[in-house]
VEXDREN-2710 file (C-alpha; in Angstrom, 1 decimal):
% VEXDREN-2710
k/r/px/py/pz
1/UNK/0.0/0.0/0.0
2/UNK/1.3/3.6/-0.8
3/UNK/-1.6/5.8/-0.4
4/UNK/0.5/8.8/-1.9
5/UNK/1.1/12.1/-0.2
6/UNK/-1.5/14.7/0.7
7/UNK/-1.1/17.4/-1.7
8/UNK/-3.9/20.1/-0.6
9/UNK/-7.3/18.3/-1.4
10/UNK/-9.6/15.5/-0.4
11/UNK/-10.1/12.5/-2.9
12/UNK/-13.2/11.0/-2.0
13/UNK/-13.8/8.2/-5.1
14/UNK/-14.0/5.1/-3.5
15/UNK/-11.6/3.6/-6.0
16/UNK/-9.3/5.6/-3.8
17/UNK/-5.4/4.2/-5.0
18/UNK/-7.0/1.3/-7.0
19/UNK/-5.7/2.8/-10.7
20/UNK/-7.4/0.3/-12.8
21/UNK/-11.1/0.6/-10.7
22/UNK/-10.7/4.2/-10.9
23/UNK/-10.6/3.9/-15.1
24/UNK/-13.1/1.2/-15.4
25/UNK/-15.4/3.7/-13.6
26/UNK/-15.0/6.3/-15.8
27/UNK/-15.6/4.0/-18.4
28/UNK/-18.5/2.3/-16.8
29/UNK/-19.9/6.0/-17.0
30/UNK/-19.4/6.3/-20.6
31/UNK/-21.3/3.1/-21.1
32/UNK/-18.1/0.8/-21.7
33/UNK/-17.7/-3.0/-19.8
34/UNK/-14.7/-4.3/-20.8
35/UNK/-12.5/-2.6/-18.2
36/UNK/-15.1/-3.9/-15.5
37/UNK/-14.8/-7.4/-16.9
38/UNK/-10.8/-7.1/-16.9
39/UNK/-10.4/-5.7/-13.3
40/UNK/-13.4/-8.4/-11.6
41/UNK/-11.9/-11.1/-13.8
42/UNK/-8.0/-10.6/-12.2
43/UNK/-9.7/-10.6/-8.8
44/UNK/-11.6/-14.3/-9.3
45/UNK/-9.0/-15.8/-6.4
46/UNK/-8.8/-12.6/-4.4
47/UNK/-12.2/-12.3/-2.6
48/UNK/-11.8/-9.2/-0.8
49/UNK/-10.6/-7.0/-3.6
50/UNK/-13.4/-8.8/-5.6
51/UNK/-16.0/-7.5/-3.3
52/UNK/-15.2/-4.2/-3.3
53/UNK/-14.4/-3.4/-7.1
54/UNK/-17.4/-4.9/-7.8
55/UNK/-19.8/-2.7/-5.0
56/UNK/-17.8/0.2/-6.2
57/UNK/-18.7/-0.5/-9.9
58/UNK/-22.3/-1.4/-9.5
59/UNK/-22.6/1.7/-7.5
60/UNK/-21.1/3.6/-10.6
61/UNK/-23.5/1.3/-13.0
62/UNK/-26.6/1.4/-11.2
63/UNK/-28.3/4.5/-12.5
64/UNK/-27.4/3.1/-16.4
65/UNK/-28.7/-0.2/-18.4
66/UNK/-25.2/-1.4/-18.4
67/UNK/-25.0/-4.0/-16.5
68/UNK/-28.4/-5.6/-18.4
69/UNK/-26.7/-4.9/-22.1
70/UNK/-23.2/-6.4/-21.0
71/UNK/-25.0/-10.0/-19.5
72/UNK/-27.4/-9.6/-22.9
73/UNK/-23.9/-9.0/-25.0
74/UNK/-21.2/-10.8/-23.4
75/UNK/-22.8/-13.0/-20.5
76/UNK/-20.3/-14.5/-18.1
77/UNK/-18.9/-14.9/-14.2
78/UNK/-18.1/-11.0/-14.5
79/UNK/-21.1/-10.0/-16.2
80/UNK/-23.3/-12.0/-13.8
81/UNK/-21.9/-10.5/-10.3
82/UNK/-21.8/-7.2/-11.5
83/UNK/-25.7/-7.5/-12.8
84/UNK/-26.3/-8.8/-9.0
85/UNK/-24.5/-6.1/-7.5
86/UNK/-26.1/-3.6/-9.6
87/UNK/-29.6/-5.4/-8.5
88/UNK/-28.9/-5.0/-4.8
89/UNK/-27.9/-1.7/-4.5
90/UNK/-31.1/-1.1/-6.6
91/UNK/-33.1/-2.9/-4.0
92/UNK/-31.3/-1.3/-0.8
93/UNK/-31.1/2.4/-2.4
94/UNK/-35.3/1.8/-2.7
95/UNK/-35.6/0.3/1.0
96/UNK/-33.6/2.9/2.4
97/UNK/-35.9/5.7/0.5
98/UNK/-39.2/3.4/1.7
99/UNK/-40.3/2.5/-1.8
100/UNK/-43.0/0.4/-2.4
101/UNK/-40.5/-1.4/-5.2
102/UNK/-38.0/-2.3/-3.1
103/UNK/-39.8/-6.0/-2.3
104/UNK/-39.8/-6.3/-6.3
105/UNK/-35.9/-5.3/-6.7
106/UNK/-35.3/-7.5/-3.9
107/UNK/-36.7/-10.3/-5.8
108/UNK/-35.1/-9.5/-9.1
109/UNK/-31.6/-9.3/-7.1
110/UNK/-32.0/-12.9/-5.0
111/UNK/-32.1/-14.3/-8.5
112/UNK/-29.5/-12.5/-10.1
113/UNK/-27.6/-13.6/-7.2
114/UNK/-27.9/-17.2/-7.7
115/UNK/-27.3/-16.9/-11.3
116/UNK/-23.9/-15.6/-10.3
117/UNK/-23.4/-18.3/-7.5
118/UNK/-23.8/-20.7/-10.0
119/UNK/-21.3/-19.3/-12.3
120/UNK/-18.6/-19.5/-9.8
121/UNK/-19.2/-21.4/-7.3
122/UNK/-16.1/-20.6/-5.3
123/UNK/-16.3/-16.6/-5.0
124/UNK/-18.4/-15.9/-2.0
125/UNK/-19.4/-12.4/-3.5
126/UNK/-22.9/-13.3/-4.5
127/UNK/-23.6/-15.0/-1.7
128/UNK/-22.3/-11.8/0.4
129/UNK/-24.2/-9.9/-2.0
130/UNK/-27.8/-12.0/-1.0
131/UNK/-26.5/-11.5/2.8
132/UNK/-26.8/-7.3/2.4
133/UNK/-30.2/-7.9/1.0
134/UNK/-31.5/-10.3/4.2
135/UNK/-32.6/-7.6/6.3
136/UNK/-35.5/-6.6/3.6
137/UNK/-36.4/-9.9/4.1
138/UNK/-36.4/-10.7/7.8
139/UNK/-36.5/-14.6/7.1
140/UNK/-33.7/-14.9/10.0
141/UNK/-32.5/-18.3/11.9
142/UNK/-32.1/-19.0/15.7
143/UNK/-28.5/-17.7/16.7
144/UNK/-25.9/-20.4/17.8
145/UNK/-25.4/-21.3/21.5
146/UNK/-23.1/-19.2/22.8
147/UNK/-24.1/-15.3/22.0
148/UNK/-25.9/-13.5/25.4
149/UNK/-29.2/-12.0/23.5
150/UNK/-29.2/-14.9/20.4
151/UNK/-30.5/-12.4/18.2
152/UNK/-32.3/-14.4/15.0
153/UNK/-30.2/-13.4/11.9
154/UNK/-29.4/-14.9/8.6
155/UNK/-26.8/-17.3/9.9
156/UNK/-27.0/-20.1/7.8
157/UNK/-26.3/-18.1/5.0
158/UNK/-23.4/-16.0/6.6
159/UNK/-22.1/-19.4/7.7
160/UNK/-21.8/-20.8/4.2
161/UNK/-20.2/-17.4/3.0
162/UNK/-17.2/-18.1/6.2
163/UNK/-16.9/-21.8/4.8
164/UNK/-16.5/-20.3/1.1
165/UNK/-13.7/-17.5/3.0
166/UNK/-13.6/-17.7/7.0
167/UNK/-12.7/-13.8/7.0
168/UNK/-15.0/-12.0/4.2
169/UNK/-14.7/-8.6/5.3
170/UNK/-17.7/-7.5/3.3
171/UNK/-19.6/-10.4/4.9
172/UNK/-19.1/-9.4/8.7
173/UNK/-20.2/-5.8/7.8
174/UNK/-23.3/-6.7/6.0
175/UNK/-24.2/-9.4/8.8
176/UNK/-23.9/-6.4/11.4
177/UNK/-26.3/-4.5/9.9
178/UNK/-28.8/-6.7/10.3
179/UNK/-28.8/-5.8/14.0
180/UNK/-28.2/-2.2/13.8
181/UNK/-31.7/-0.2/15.2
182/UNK/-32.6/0.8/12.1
183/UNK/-32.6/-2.3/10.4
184/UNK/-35.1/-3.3/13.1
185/UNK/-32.0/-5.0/15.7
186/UNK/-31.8/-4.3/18.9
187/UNK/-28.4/-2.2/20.8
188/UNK/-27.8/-5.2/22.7
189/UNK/-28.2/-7.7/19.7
190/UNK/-26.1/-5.0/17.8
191/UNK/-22.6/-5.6/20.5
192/UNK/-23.5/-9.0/21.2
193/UNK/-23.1/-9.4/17.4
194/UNK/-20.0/-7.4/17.2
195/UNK/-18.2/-8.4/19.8
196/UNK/-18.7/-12.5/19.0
197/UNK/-17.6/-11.5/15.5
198/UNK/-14.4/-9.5/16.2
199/UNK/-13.2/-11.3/19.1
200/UNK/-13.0/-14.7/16.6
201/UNK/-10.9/-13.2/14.4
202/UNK/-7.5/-12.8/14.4
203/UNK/-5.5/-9.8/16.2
204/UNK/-4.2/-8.6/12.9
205/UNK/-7.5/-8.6/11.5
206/UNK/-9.5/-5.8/10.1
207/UNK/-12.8/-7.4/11.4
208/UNK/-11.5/-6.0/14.8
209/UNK/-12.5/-2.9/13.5
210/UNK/-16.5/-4.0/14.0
211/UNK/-17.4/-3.2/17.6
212/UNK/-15.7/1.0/16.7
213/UNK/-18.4/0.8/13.8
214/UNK/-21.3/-0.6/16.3
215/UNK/-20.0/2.4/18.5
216/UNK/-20.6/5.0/15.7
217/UNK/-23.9/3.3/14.5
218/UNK/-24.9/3.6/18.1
219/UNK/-23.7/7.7/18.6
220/UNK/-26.4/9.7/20.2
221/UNK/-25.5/14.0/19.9
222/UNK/-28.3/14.4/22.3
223/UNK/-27.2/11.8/25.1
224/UNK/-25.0/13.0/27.4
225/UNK/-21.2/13.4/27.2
226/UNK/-21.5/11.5/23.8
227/UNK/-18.4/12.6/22.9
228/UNK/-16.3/11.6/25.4
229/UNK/-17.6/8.2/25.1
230/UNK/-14.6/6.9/23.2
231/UNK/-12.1/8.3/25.8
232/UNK/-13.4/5.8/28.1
233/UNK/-10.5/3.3/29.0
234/UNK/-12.7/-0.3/26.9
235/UNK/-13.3/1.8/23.8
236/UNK/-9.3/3.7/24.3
237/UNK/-8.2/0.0/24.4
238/UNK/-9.9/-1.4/21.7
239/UNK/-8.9/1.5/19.1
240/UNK/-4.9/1.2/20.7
241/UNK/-5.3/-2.7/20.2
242/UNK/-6.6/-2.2/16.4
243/UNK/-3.6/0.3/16.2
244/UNK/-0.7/-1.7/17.3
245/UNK/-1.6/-5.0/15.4
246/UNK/-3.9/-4.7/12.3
247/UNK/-2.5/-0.9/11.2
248/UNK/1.4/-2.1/10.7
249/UNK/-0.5/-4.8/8.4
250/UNK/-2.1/-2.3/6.4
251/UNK/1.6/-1.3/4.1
252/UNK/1.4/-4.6/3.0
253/UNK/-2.3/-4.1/1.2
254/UNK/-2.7/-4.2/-1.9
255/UNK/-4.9/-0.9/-2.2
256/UNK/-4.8/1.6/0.4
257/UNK/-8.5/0.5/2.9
258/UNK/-9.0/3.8/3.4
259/UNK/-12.7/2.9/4.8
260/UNK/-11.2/0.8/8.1
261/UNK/-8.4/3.6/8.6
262/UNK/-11.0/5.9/8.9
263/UNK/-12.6/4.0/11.2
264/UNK/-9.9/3.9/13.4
265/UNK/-8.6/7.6/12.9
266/UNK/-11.8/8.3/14.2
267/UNK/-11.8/6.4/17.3
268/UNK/-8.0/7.2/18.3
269/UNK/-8.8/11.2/17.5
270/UNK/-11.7/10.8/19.6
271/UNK/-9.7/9.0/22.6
272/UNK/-7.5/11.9/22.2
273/UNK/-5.0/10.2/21.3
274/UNK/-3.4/12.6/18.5
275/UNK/0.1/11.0/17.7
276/UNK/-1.2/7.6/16.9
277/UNK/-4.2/9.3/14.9
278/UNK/-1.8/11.5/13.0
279/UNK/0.2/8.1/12.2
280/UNK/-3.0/6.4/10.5
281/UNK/-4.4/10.0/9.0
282/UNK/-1.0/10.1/7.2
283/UNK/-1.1/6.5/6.2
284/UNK/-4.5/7.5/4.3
285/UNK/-2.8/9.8/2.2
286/UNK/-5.3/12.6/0.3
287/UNK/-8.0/9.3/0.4
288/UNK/-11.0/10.6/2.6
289/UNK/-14.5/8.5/2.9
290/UNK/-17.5/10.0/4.3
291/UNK/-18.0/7.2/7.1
292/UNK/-17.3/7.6/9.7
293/UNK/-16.9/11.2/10.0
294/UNK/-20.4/12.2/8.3
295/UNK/-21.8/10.8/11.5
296/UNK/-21.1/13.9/13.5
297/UNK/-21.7/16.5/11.1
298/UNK/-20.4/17.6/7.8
299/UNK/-17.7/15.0/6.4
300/UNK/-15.0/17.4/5.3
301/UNK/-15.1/19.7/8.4
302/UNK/-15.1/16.6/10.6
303/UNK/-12.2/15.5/9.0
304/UNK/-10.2/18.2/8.4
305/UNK/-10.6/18.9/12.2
306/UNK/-9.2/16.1/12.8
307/UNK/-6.2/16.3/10.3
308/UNK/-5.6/19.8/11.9
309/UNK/-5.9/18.6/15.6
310/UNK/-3.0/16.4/14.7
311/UNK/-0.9/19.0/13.6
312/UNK/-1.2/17.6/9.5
313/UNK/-1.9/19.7/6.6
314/UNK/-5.7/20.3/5.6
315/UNK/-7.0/21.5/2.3
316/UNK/-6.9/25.4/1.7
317/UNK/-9.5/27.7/0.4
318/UNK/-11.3/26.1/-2.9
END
């Protein structure tokens, strides 16, 4: 990973330092495939990259009949998953807005799902793709033995995305969600649910991240002393622990993950921690995201607060 030096302004594209994702989304705009199919296809044995090309180019495709015309063209693997992503961030975008459609797109994108599935049986990106759409659905299992609340959840089908790749990173975000309040879960489902998940993975492992993205899905303006919340010693701890053993992982990524180092950036400037903060705000480069700063107010002041609170450059006047 070399996210590149900050050189006076933001980039928020989620292609961030991914080159080749970056072009294909330019030419995904203009209405051209074949640098989509090219950039999924090199990915077939690398799930994670997989997963996140292919969210960041159905969210480029989504408002255009591309994805329909290149499986109607050219149909294959690539043309498959991104037609299913582009179906499920159809269906969530009309969930989200409450519209009456969104049990039809649902529909459409379960079976463009398995039409993928059954393309490539080994990528667990369709399958992580029907998982984001489960909470539409509500048709949830019993929780294993083990978890406090045993909140019902789509298990079964999270458990045959960890057999297909025991740490999908996608997969553990999209499970989450099903338990966050507003996806009709419950706060103590919600950290029951996080903590099980990051406490099985590794120490080095991004998924550690999930109980600092619980904590922002939870933040309250109006309670009191919210903002001291992550200053208190369990949440100080777990953003330190995330910083001393997944964070010296991150140079040897592939593509800067600039959505987890904001997560943690976050949490550490929160803690008051500014040194380490600065350390992982550097790392990011110019690469900004909106979570988890848009949260708390408007993303580019939040950040750039931050940044400046750590003594590192922030963009000047436009």
């Amino acid at each position: 990973m070399a996210a590149g030096s900050f050189e006076g302004q933001y980039v928020w594209h989620p292609a961030a330092d991914d080159r080749a994702l970056a072009q294909a989304c330019i030419d995904v705009r203009a209405g051209r495939y074949l640098s989509a199919h090219n950039v999924l296809k090199e990915t077939r044995t690398d799930f994670e990259v997989r997963a996140h090309r292919s969210l960041v180019l159905a969210s480029e495709a989504a408002d255009s009949d591309l994805a329909e015309r290149w499986m109607s063209e050219e149909p294959g693997a690539e043309a498959a998953l991104l037609a299913a992503r582009v179906a499920m961030v159809r269906a969530l975008r009309m969930a989200d807005a409450a519209d009456g459609r969104a049990d039809t797109l649902a529909r459409i994108a379960q079976s463009a799902c398995t039409r993928a599935a059954r393309l490539l049986p080994a990528d667990p990106t369709p399958w992580v793709a029907q998982l984001a759409l489960a909470r539409l659905q509500h048709s949830y299992d019993p929780a294993p033995k083990g978890l406090l609340t045993a909140p019902p959840g789509p298990w079964q089908l999270f458990s045959h995305i960890l057999r297909l790749d025991p740490w999908n990173r996608e997969a553990h975000h999209r499970f989450l969600a099903c338990f966050f309040t507003r996806n009709g879960g419950s706060a103590s489902a919600r950290w029951d649910v996080a903590s099980f998940l990051s406490h099985r993975a590794p120490a080095t492992s991004a998924l550690r991240l999930l109980p600092l993205v619980a904590l922002v899905e939870e933040y309250d303006p109006a309670a009191l002393l919210a903002d001291s919340t992550w200053e208190q010693s369990q949440w100080t701890t777990t953003a330190l622990g995330i910083y001393r053993h997944w964070f010296p992982r991150t140079a040897a990524y592939r593509f800067t993950p600039v959505l987890d180092l904001a997560y943690l950036a976050h949490a550490l400037f929160m803690a008051k921690r500014e040194f380490e903060a600065r350390e992982v705000l550097t790392a990011m480069g110019p690469y900004a995201s909106r979570m988890p700063w848009s949260v708390f107010g408007d993303p580019e002041e939040r950040l750039t607060k931050a940044r400046r609170s750590c003594g590192l450059p922030v963009p000047g006047p436009a």
